[in-house]
Jmol script that loads the backbone (N, CA, C; Angstrom):
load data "model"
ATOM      1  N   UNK A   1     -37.572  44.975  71.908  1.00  0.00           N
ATOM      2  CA  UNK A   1     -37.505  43.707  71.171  1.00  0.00           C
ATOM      3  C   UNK A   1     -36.125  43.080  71.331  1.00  0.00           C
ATOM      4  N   UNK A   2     -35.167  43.633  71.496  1.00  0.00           N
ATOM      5  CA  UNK A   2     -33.345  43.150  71.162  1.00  0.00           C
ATOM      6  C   UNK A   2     -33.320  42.658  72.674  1.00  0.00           C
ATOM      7  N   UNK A   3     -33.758  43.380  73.319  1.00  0.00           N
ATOM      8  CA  UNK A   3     -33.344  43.878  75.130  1.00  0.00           C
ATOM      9  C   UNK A   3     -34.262  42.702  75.523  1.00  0.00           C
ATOM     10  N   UNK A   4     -35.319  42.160  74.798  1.00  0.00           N
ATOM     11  CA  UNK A   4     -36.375  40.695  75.339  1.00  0.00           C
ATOM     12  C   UNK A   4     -35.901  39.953  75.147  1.00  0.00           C
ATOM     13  N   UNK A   5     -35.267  40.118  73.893  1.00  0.00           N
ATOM     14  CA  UNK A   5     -34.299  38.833  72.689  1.00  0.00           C
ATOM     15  C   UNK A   5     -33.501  38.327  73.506  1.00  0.00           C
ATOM     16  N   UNK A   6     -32.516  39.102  74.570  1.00  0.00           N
ATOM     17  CA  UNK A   6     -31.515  38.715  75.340  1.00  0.00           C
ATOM     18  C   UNK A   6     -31.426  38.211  76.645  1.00  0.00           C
ATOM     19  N   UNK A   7     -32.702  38.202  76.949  1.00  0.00           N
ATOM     20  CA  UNK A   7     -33.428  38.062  77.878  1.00  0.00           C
ATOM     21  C   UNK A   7     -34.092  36.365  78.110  1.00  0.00           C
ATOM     22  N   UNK A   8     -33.782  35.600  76.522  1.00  0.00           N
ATOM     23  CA  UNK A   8     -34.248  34.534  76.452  1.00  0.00           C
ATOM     24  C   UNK A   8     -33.582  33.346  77.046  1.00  0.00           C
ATOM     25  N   UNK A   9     -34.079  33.044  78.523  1.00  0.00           N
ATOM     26  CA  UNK A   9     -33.536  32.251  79.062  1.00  0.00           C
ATOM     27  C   UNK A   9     -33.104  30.451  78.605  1.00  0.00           C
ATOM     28  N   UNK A  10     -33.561  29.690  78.137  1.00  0.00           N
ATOM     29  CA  UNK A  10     -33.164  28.525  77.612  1.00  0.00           C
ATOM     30  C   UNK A  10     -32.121  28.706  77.384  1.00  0.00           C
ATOM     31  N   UNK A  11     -31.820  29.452  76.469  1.00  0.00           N
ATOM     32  CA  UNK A  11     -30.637  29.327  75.373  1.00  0.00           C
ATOM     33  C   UNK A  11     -29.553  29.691  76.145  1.00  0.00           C
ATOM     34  N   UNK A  12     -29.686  31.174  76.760  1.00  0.00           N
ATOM     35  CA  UNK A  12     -28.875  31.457  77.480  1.00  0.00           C
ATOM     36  C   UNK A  12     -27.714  30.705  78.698  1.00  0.00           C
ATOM     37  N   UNK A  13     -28.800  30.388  79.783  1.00  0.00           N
ATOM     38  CA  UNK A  13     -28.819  29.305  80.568  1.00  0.00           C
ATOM     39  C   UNK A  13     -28.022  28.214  80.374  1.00  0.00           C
ATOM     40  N   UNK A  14     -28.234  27.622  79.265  1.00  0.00           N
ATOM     41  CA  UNK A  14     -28.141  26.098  78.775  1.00  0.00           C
ATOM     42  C   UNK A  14     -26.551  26.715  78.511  1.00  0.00           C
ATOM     43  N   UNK A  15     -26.346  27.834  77.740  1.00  0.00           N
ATOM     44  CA  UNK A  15     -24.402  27.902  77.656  1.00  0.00           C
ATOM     45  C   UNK A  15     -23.735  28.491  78.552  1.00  0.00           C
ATOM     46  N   UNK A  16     -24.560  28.945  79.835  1.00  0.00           N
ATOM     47  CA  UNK A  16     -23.556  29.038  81.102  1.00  0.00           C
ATOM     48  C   UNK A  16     -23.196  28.072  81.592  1.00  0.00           C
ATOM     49  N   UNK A  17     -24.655  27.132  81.460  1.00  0.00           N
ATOM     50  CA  UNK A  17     -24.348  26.205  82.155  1.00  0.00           C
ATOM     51  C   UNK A  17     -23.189  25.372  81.846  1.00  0.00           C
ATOM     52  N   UNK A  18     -23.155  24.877  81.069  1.00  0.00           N
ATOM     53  CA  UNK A  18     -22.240  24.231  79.729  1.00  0.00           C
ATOM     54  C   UNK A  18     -21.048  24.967  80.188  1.00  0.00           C
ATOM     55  N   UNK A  19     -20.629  26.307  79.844  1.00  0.00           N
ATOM     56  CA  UNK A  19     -19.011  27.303  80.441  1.00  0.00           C
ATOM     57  C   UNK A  19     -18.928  26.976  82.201  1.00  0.00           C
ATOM     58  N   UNK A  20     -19.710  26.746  82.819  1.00  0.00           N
ATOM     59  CA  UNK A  20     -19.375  26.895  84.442  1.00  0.00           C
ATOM     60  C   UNK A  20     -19.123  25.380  84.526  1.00  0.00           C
ATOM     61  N   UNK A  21     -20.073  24.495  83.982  1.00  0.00           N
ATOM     62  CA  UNK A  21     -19.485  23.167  84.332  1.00  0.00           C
ATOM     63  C   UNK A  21     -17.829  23.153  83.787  1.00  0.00           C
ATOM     64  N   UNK A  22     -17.332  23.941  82.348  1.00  0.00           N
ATOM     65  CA  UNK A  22     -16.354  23.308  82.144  1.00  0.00           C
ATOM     66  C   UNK A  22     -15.044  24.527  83.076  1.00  0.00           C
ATOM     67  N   UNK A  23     -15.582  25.209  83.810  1.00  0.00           N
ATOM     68  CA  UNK A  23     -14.754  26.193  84.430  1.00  0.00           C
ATOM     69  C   UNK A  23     -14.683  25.171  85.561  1.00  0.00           C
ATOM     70  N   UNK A  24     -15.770  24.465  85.997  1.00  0.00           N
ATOM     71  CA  UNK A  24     -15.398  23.196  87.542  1.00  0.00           C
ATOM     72  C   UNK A  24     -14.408  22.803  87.202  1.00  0.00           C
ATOM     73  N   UNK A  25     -14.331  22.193  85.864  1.00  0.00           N
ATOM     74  CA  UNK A  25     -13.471  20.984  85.995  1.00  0.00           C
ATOM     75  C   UNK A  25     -11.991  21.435  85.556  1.00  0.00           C
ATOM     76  N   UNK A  26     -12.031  22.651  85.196  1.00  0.00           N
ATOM     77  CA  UNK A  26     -10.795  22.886  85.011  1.00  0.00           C
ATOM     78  C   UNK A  26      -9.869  23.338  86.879  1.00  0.00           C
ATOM     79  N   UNK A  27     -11.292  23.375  87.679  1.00  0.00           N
ATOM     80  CA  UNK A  27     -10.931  23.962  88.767  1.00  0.00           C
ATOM     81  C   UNK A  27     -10.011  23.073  89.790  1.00  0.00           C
ATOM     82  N   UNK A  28     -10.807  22.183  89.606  1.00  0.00           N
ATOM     83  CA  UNK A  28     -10.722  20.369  90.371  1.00  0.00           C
ATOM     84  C   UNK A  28      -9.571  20.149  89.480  1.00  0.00           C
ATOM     85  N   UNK A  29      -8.829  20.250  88.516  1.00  0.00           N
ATOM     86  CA  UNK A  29      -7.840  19.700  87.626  1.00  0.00           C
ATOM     87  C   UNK A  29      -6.540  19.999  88.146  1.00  0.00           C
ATOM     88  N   UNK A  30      -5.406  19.121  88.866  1.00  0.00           N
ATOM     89  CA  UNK A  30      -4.207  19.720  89.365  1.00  0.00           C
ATOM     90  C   UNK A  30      -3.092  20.123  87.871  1.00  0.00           C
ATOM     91  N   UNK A  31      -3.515  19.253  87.392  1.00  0.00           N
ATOM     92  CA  UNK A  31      -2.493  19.310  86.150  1.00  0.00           C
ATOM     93  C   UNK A  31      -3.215  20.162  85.046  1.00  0.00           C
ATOM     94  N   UNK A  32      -3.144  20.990  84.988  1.00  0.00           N
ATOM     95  CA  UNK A  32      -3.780  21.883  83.832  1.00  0.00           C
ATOM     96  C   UNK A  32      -2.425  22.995  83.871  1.00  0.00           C
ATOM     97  N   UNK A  33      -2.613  22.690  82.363  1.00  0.00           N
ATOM     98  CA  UNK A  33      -1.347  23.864  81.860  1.00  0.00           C
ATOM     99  C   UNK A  33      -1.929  24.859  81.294  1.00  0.00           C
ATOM    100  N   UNK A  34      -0.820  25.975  80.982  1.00  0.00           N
ATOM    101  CA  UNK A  34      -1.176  27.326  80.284  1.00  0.00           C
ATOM    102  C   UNK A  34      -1.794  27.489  79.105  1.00  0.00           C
ATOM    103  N   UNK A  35      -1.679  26.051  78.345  1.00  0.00           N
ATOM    104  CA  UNK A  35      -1.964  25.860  76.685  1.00  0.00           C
ATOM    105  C   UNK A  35      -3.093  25.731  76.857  1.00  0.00           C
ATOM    106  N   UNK A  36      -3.448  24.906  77.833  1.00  0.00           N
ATOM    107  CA  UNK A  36      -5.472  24.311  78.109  1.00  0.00           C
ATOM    108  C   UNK A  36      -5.995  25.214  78.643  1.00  0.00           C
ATOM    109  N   UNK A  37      -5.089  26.401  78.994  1.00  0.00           N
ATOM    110  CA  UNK A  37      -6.065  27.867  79.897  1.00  0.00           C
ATOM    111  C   UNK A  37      -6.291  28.663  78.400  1.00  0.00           C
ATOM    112  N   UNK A  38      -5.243  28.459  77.658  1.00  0.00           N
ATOM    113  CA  UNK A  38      -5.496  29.790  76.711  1.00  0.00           C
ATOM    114  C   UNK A  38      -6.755  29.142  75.541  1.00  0.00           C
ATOM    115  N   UNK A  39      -6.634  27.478  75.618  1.00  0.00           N
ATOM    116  CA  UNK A  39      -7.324  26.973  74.772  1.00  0.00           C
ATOM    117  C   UNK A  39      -9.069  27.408  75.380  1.00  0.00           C
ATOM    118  N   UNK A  40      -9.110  26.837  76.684  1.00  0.00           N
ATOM    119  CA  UNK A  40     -10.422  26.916  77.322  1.00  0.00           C
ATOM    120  C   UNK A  40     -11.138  28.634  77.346  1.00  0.00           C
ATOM    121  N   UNK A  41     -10.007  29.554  77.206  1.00  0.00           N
ATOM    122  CA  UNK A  41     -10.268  30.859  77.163  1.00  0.00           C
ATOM    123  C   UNK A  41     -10.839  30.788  75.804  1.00  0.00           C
ATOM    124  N   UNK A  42     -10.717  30.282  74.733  1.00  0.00           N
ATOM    125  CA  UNK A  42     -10.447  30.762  73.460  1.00  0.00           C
ATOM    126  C   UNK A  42     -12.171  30.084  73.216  1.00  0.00           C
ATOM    127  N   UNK A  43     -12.578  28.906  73.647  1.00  0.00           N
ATOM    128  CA  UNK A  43     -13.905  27.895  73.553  1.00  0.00           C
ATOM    129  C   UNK A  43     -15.155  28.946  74.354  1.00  0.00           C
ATOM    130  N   UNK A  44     -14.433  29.968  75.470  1.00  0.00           N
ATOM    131  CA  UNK A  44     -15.838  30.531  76.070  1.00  0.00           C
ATOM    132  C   UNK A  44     -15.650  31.731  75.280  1.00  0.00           C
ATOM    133  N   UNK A  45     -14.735  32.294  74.056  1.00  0.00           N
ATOM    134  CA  UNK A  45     -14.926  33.517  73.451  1.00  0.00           C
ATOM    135  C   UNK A  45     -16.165  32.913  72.178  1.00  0.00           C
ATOM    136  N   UNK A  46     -15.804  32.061  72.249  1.00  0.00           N
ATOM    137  CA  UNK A  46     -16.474  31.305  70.627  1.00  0.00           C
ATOM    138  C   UNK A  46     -18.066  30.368  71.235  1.00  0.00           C
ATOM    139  N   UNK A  47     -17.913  30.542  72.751  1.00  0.00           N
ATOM    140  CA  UNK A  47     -19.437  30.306  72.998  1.00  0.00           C
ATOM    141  C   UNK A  47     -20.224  31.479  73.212  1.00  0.00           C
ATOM    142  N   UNK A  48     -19.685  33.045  73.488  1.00  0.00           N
ATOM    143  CA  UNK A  48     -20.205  34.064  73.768  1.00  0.00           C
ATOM    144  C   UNK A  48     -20.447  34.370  72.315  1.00  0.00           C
ATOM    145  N   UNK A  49     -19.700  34.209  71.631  1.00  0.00           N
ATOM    146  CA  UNK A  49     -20.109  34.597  70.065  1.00  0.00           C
ATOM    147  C   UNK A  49     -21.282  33.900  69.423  1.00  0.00           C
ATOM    148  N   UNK A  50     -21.485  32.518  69.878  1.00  0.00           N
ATOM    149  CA  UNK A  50     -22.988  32.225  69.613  1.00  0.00           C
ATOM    150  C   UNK A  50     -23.858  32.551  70.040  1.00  0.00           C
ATOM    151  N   UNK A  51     -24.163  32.620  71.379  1.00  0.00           N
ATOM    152  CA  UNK A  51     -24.994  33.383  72.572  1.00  0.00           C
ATOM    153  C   UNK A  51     -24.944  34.476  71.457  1.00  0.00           C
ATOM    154  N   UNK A  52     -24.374  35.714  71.224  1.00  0.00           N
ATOM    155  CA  UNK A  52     -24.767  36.689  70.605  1.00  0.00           C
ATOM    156  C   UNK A  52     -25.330  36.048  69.199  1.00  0.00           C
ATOM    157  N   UNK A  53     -24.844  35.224  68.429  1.00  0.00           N
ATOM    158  CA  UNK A  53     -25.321  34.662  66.956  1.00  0.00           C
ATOM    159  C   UNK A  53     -26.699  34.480  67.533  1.00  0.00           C
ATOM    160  N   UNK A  54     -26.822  33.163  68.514  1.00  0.00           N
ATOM    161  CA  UNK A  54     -28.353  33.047  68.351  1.00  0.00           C
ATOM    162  C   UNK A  54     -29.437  33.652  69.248  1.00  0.00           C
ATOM    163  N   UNK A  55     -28.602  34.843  69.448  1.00  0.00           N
ATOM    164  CA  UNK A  55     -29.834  35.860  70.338  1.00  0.00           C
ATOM    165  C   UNK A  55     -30.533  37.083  68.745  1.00  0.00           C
ATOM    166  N   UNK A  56     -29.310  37.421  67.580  1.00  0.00           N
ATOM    167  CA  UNK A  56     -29.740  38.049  66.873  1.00  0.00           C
ATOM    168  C   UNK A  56     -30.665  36.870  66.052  1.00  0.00           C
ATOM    169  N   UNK A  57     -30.510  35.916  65.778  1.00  0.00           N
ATOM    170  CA  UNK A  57     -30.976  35.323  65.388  1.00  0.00           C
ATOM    171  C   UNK A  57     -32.594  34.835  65.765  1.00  0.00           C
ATOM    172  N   UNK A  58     -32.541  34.867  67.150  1.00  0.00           N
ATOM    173  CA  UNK A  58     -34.201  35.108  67.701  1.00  0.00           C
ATOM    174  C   UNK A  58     -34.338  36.343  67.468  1.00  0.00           C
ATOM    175  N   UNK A  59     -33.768  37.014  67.269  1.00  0.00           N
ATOM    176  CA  UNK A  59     -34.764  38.488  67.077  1.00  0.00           C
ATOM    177  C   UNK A  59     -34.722  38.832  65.770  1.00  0.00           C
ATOM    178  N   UNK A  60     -34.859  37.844  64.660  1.00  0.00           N
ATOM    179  CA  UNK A  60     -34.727  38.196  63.356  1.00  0.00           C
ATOM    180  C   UNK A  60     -33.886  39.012  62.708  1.00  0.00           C
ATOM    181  N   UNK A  61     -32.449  38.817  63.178  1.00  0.00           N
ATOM    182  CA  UNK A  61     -31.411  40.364  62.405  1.00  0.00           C
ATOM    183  C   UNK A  61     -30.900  39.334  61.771  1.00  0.00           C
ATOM    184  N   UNK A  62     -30.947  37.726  61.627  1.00  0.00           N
ATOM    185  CA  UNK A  62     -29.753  37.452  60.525  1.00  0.00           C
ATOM    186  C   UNK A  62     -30.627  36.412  59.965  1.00  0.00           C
TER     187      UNK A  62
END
end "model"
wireframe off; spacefill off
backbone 0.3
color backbone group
């Protein structure tokens, strides 16, 4: 059931997609500083933390 839960592509999908587009553009960006790396680091810890929120959340744990 947990191991299907995680398995649920939409959701999943939809916030890689969302982290890889914003990993392009940081790629293509000449001027990007250390503050916008640690910031952009800090936005894909707090999108993996939903990905986990709303995977327990399809599988009824919260």
């Amino acid at each position: 059931m947990f191991k299907a839960c995680f398995q649920t592509p939409v959701v999943n999908n939809a916030n890689r997609f969302v982290m890889n587009a914003e990993v392009v553009v940081m790629k293509t960006s000449p001027v990007i500083t250390n503050a916008n790396r640690f910031v952009m680091n800090a936005e894909v810890v707090v999108m993996k933390v939903q990905a986990v929120v709303t995977n327990a959340f399809c599988c009824g744990y919260l």
